[in-house]
N, C-alpha and C positions, 0 to 999 in steps of 0.2 A: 352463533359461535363459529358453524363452518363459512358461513360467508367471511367473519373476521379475521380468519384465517387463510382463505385465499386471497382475501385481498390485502394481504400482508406477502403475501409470497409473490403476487401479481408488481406489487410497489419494486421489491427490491429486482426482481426482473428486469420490469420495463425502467427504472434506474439504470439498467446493466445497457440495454437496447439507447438509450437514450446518449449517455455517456459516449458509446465506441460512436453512435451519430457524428457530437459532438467533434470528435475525436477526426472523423474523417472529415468533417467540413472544414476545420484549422487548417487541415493537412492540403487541402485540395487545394483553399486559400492562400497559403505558404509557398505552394511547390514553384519552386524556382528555378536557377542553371543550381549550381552548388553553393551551396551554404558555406562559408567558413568557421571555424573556430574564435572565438572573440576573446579576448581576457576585458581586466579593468577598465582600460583608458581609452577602448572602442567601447565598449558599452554606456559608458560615461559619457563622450561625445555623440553618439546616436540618442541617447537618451532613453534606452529602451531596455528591459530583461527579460529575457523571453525562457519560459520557465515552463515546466513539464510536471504535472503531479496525477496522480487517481483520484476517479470521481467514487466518491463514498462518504458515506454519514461523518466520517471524524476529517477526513483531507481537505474536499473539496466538495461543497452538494449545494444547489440551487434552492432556497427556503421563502415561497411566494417570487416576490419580484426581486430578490437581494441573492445574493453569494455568499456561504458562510463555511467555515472550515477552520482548523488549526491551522495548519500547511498555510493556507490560500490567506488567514488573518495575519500569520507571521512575514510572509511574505510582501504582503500588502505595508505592514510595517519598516520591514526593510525598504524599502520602495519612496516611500512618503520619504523618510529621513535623508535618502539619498538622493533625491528629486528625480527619479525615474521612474516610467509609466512599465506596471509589472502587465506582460502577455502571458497569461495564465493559460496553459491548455490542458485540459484535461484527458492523460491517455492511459486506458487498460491495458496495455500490453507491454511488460515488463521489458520485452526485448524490445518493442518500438521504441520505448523512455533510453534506455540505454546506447541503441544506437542513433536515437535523435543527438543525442550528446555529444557524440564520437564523430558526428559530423558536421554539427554546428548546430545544428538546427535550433537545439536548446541551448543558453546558457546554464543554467540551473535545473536540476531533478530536486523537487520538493516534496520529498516522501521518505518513509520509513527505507531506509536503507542500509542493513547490517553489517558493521565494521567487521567485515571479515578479511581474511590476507587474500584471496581470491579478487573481489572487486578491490582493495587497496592496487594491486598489481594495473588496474585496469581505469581508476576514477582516479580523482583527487575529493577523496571525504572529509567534511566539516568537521568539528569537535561532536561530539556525541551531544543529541537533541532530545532523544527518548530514549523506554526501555520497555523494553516486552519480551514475550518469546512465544514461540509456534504450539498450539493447542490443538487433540484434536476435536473433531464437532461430528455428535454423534445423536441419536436419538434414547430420551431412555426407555428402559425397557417397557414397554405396555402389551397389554393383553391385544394379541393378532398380528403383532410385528416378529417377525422369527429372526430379524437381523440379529445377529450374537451383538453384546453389548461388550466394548471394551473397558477392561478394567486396569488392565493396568498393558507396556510397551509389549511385552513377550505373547500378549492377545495381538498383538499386532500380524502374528506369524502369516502368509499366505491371504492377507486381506490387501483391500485395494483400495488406495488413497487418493482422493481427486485435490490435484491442485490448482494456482493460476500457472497458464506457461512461462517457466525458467523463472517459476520463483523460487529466492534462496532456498526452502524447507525440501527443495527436491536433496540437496545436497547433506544437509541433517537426516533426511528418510537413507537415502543410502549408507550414513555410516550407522543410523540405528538397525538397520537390514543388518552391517556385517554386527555391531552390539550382542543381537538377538542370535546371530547362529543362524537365521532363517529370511524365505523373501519376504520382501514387504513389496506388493505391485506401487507402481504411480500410473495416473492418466492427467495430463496436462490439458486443462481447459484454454483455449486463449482467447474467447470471445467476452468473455466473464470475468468482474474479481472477486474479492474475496465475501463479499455481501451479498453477492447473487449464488455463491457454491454453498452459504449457510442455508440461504432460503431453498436449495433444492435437497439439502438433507432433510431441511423441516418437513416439507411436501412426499419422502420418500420416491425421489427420483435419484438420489445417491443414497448410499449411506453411509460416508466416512468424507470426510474432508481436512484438510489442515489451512489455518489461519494464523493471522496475528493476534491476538488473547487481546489486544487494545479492541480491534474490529468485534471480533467474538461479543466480550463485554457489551458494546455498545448495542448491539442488537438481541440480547440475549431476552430482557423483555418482552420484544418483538416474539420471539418463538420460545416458549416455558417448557415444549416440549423436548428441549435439546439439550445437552450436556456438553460442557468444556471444560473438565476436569482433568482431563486426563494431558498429560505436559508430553508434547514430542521435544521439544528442547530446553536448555535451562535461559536464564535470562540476556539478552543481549542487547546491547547498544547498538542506537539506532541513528543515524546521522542525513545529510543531504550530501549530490556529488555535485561536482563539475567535471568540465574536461582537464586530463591530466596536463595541459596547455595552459590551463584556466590559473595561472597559481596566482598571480594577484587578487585574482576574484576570492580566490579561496582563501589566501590569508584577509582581506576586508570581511569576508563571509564571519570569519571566528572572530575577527578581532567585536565586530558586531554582536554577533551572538553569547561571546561571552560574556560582554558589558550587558546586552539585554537581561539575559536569562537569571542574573541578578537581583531581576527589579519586581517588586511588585504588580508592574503591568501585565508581566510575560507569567507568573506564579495565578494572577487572575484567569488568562486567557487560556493556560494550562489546563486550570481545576476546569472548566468553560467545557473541555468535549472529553476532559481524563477522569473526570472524579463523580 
C-alpha cells in the first residue's frame, strides 16, 4: 500500500516536471522577433490556431501514444469544422498563458477561466463553458498528523494556503481574509499546477492547498486520504479568452460554442472527464 501510494504522488509530480518540459520546448521552438496579435481572417488564411491550455487529467494529458483532454477534445473539434490545424501547447504558468495572449503568441487560452470583471477588463471571454468553484484540500484527520483539520472558512484564521501563481483563488483568499476579520497567509507555487499541489498535501509536504473542485474531484480516488469539502468560494462560470483584439475570433468562438454545447456530442464528451 505504501509503495501505491508513492507512486501515485511520484505520477502526478513527474506529470508537473514533464508538462513545464513540454512547455519550454514549444517556447524555445516558437521564439521568434515579435509575435503579433491575430483575429479571424489571419488565422483563417494561415491556417493555423495556436492555442495555450494546462496539462492535467481533465485539460490536456498524454494517455499511451494519444492526447486526451476536455479542453484539447473541444478544441480539436473546433479545429476539424473549421479546417484549421489546432497548435496545442501546454503551459503551467498562469501568467505565462496570459501574457502569451497579450502578445500574440497564443490565439486562444483553453482552460478554465473565471468570468470575473477583473480579467473581463483585460481578455475578451467566451460564453461560459463550465462551472466549478475553488475548494480547499486537506488531509483528514488521522492518528500522528497534528496538522488542525479545517472545518469550516473562519479555521482558516492565520493558516497558510498554497496556490498556482496568480491563480484567480488568490483574489477570493483575500476578500475571505477581509470576510473572516483575520489573515489568511498564500504562497504561490509557479513551477506546479493544481494536481501536483493535491499530491503534496497527500504526501504531507503542504498541508492546505486551494483548487478547482472539477480538478480536486478527478483525482480524489487517486488520494482517499484527502478532504475537499470544505468551499473557499461559491460556484463560478468558467469560460476561454482571447485577445481583447481577438473579437472576430471571439464572436466565431460563441457563435460555435453555442451551437455546439447543444448537441449531444458535446453533452457525451462532457460526462467524458465531468461525471
Amino acid at each position: 500500500m505504501i509503495v501505491n501510494k508513492n507512486y501515485k504522488y511520484w505520477k502526478y509530480i513527474l506529470l508537473g516536471i514533464i508538462a513545464t518540459s513540454i512547455s519550454t520546448c514549444y517556447s524555445n521552438k516558437k521564439k521568434q522577433a515579435l509575435d503579433t496579435v491575430r483575429d479571424l481572417q489571419t488565422i483563417q488564411k494561415e491556417g493555423n490556431l495556436k492555442v495555450a491550455t494546462e496539462y492535467n487529467t481533465i485539460a490536456y494529458y498524454v494517455d499511451g501514444d494519444s492526447i486526451r483532454g476536455f479542453h484539447y477534445d473541444l478544441v480539436m473539434a473546433i479545429a476539424e469544422r473549421q479546417g484549421l490545424v489546432a497548435e496545442i501547447t501546454p503551459v503551467m504558468s498562469v501568467s505565462d498563458r496570459l501574457e502569451g495572449i497579450q502578445e500574440g503568441k497564443y490565439d486562444l487560452i483553453a482552460y478554465d477561466i473565471p468570468t470575473t470583471s477583473i480579467l473581463k477588463d483585460s481578455l475578451l471571454l467566451t460564453i461560459p463553458i463550465n462551472r466549478s468553484k475553488q475548494v480547499l484540500v486537506q488531509r483528514k484527520p488521522m492518528e500522528g498528523d497534528t496538522t488542525a483539520f479545517i472545518n469550516n472558512q473562519l479555521d482558516l484564521a492565520k493558516k497558510t494556503l498554497y496556490v498556482v501563481e496568480d491563480s484567480p483563488a488568490l483574489l477570493r483568499i483575500k476578500n475571505l481574509s477581509d470576510e473572516i476579520g483575520d489573515t489568511i497567509y498564500t504562497k504561490e507555487i509557479k513551477k506546479y499546477g493544481s494536481e501536483q499541489l493535491i499530491a503534496l498535501v497527500a504526501h504531507k509536504e503542504i498541508d492546505y492547498a486551494v483548487c478547482n473542485e472539477n480538478i480536486a474531484q478527478a483525482l480524489i480516488d487517486s488520494f482517499p486520504q484527502l478532504d475537499i469539502n470544505t468551499e473557499i468560494s461559491f460556484n463560478q462560470l468558467y469560460s476561454w479568452a482571447v485577445n481583447k483584439k481577438s473579437v472576430e475570433l471571439a464572436d466565431s468562438l460563441n457563435t460555435w460554442l453555442e451551437s455546439f454545447m447543444n448537441t449531444s456530442e458535446f453533452k457525451k464528451l462532457y460526462n467524458t472527464y465531468y461525471k
